[in-house]
C-alpha positions as CSV (number, residue, x, y, z in Angstrom):
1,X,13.4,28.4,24.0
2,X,13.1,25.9,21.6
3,X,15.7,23.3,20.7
4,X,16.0,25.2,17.3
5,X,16.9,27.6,15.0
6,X,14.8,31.0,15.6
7,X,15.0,33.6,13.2
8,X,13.8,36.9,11.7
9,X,11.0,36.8,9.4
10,X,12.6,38.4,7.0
11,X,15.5,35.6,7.0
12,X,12.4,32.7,7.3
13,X,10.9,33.9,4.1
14,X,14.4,33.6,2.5
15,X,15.3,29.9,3.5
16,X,11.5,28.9,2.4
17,X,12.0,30.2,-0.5
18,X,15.1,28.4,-0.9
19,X,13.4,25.1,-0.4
20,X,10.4,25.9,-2.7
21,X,12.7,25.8,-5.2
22,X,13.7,22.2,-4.6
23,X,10.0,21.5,-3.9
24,X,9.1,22.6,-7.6
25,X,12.1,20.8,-8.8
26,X,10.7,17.6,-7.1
27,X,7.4,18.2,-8.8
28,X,8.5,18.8,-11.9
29,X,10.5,15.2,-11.5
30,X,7.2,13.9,-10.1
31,X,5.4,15.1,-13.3
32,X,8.4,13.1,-15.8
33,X,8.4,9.7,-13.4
34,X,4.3,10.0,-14.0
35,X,4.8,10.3,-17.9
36,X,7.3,7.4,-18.5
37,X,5.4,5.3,-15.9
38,X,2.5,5.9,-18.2
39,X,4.7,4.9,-21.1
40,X,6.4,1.6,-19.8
41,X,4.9,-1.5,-22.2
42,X,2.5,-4.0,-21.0
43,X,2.6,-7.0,-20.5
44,X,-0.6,-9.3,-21.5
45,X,-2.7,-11.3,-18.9
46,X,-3.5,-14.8,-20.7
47,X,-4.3,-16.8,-17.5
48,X,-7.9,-16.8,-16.3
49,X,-7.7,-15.6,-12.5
50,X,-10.7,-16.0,-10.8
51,X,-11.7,-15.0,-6.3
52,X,-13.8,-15.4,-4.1
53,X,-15.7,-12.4,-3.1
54,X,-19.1,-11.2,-2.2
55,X,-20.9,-12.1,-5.0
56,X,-19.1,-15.7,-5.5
57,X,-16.9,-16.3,-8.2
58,X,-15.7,-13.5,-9.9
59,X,-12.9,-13.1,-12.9
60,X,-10.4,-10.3,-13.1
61,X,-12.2,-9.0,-16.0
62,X,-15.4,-9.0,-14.0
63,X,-13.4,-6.7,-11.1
64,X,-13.4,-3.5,-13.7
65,X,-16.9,-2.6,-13.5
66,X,-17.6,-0.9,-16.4
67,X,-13.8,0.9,-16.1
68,X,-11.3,0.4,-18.6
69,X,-8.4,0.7,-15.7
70,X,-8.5,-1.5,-12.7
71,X,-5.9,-1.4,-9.6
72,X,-5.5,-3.7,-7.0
73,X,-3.9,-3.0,-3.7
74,X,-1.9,-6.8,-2.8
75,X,-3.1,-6.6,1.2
76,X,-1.2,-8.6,3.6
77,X,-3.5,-11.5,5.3
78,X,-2.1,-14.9,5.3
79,X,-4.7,-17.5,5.3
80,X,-4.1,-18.6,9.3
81,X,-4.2,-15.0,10.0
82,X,-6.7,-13.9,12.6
83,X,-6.7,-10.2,10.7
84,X,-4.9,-8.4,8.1
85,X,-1.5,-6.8,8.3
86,X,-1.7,-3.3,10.2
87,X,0.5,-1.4,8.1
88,X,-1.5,-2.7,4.8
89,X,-4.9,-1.2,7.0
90,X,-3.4,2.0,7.4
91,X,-2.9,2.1,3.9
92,X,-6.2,1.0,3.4
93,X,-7.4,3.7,5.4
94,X,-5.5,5.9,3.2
95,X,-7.9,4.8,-0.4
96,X,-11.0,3.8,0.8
97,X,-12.7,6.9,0.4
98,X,-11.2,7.9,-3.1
99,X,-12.5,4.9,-4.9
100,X,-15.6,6.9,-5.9
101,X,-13.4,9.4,-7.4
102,X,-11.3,6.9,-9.2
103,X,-14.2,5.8,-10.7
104,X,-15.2,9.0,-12.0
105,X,-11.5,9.0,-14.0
106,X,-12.4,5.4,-15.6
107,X,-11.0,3.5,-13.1
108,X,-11.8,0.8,-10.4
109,X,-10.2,-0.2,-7.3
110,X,-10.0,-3.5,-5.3
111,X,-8.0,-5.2,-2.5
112,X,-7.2,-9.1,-3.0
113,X,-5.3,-10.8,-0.3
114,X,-4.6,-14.4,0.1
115,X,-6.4,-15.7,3.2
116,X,-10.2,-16.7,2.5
117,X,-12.9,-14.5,2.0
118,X,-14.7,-16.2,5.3
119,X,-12.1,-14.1,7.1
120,X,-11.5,-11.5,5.0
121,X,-15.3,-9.9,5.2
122,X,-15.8,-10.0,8.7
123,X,-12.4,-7.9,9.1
124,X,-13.1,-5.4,6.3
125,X,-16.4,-4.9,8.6
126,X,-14.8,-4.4,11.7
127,X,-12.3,-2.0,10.2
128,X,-15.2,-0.1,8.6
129,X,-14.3,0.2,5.5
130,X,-16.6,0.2,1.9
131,X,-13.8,-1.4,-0.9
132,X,-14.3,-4.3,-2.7
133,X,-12.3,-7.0,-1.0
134,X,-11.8,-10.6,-2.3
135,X,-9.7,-13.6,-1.9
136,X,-7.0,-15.4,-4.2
137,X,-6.9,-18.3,-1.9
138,X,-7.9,-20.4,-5.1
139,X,-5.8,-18.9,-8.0
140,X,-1.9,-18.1,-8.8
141,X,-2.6,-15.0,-8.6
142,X,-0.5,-13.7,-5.6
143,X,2.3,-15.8,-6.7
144,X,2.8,-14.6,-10.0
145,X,2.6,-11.4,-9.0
146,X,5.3,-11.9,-6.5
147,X,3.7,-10.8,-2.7
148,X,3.1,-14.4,-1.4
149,X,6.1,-16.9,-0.7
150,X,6.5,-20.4,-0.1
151,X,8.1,-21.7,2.7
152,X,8.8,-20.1,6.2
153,X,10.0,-16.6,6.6
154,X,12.1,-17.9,9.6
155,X,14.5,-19.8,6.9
156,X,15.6,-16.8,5.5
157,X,15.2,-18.4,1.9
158,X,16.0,-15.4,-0.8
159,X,12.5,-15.0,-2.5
160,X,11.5,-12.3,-5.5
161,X,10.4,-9.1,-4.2
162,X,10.0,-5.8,-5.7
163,X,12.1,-6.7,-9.0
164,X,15.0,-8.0,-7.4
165,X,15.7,-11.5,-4.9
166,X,15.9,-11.0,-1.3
167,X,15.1,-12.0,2.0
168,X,11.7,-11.3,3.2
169,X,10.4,-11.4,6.9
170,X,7.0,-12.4,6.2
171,X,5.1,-15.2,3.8
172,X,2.8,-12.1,2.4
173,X,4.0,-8.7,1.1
174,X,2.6,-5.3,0.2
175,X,2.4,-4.5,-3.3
176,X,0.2,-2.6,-5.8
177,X,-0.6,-3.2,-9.7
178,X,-2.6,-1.7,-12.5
179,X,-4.8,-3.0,-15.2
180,X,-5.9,-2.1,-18.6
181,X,-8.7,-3.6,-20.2
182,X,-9.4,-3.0,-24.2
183,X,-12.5,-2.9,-26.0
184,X,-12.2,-6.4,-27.1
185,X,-12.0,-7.7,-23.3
186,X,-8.2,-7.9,-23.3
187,X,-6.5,-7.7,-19.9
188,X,-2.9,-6.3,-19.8
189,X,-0.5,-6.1,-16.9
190,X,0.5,-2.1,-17.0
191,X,2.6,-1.4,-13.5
192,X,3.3,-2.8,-10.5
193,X,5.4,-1.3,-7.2
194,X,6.0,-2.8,-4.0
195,X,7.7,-1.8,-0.8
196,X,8.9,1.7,-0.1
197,X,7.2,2.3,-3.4
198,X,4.2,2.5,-1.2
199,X,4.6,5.2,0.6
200,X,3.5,7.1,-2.4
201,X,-0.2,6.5,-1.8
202,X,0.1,7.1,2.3
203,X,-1.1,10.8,2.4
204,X,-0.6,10.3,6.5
205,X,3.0,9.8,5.6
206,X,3.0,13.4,3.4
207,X,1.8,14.7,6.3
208,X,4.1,13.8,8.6
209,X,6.8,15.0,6.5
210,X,5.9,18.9,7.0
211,X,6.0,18.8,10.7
212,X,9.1,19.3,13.1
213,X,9.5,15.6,14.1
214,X,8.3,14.6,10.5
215,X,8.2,10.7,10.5
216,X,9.8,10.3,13.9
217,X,10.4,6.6,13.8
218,X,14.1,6.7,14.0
219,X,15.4,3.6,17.3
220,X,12.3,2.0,16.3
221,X,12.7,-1.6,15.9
222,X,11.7,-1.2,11.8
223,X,9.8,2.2,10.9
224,X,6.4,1.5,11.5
225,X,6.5,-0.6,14.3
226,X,4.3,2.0,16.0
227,X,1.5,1.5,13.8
228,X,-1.9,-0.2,14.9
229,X,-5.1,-1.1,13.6
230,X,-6.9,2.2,14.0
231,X,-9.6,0.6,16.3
232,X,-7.0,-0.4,18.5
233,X,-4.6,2.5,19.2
234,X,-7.5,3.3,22.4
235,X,-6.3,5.3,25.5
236,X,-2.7,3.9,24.8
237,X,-0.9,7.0,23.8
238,X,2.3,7.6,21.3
239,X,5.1,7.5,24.6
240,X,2.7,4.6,25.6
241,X,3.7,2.7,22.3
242,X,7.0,3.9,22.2
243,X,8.0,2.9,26.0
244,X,6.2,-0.9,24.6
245,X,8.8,-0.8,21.3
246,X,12.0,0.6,23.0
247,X,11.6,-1.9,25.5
248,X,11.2,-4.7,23.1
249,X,14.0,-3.6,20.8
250,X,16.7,-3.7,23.9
């Protein structure tokens, strides 16, 4: 017997209905967060940003394409990085095929990360994916849009991150941010979210959550310590990873 709960039918299609409830109240709260998030003010761009990607020099306003909306997923890769943060790849994984949709809805998507685009290209390659990718490695731009910090993570220094100071582990963090661009070529600053915030975008997480063991990374040594590079999780299988984790927590 299972290690839970069996019941009737009958008493099944009572207690889901039950939730479904909640589950519309959710999405109706889903639906209001989406409206104000829409409304929030902007905030205008007046510095000239300018990467390095693979057609050379290019401008923020030159990363819209023809959209009037532009997002940017902040990935991880510090420039002496041999590859970029796993987490930020799964995410990755996650919106590389729906940029040809976005673009459909009047919007572009790009990834900009710190280290240079030398070592950026030859990892977005490996990992197989098609999204624009380009390096800030000669701009302010991952500073002012607080995912890169001075210093070393060791020191505990408290740094801005996600609206609020704290103590970071890493010189690099996750974030995402939106753009809107007017007909006269202005460039405003629309949203931003970072951290947990995230998870929002990670359909593999949504996934997760309708299963028995849903996320299943509770005694992990942080919640997705279990995540690789998808070319490398191999023959190694989830008690595999596990066994590797517990035994470097204790």
């Amino acid at each position: 017997m299972p290690d839970h709960k069996v019941v009737s039918k009958e008493e099944w299609v009572a207690k889901r209905k039950e939730l479904l409830k909640k589950e519309k109240e959710l999405t109706r709260q889903r639906d209001q967060i989406a409206k104000e998030r829409r409304e929030l003010p902007w905030v205008a761009i007046d510095k000239e940003y300018v990467f390095d990607g693979p057609k050379g020099k290019e401008k923020l306003s030159d990363l819209f394409d023809g959209r009037t909306q532009l997002i940017v997923y902040h990935f991880m890769f510090q420039p002496d990085w041999t590859e970029g943060c796993k987490s930020c790849s799964l995410l990755a994984d996650n919106y590389d095929s729906v940029i040809v949709h976005l673009r459909e809805r009047d919007t572009n998507m790009v990834t900009i990360s710190r280290a240079e685009f030398d070592k950026i290209e030859p990892f977005r390659k490996r990992m197989g994916w098609k999204f624009k990718w380009l390096s800030s490695f000669n701009s302010d731009f991952n500073d002012d849009f607080h995912v890169s910090f001075p210093g070393d993570p060791k020191d505990q220094k408290q740094v801005y991150y996600n609206y609020a100071m704290t103590t970071f582990p890493s010189s690099e963090g996750p974030g995402i941010s939106v753009f809107h661009k007017d007909r006269d070529g202005k460039i405003f600053h629309t949203y931003s979210s970072y951290g947990r915030g995230l998870e929002e975008f990670m359909i593999m997480y949504s996934l997760l959550d309708i299963v028995p063991k849903g996320r299943n990374e509770e005694g992990l040594p942080y919640p997705m310590a279990w995540v690789r590079h998808h070319d490398k999780y191999g023959d190694q299988t989830f008690k595999d990873i596990y066994v590797e984790l517990l035994t470097k927590k204790s």
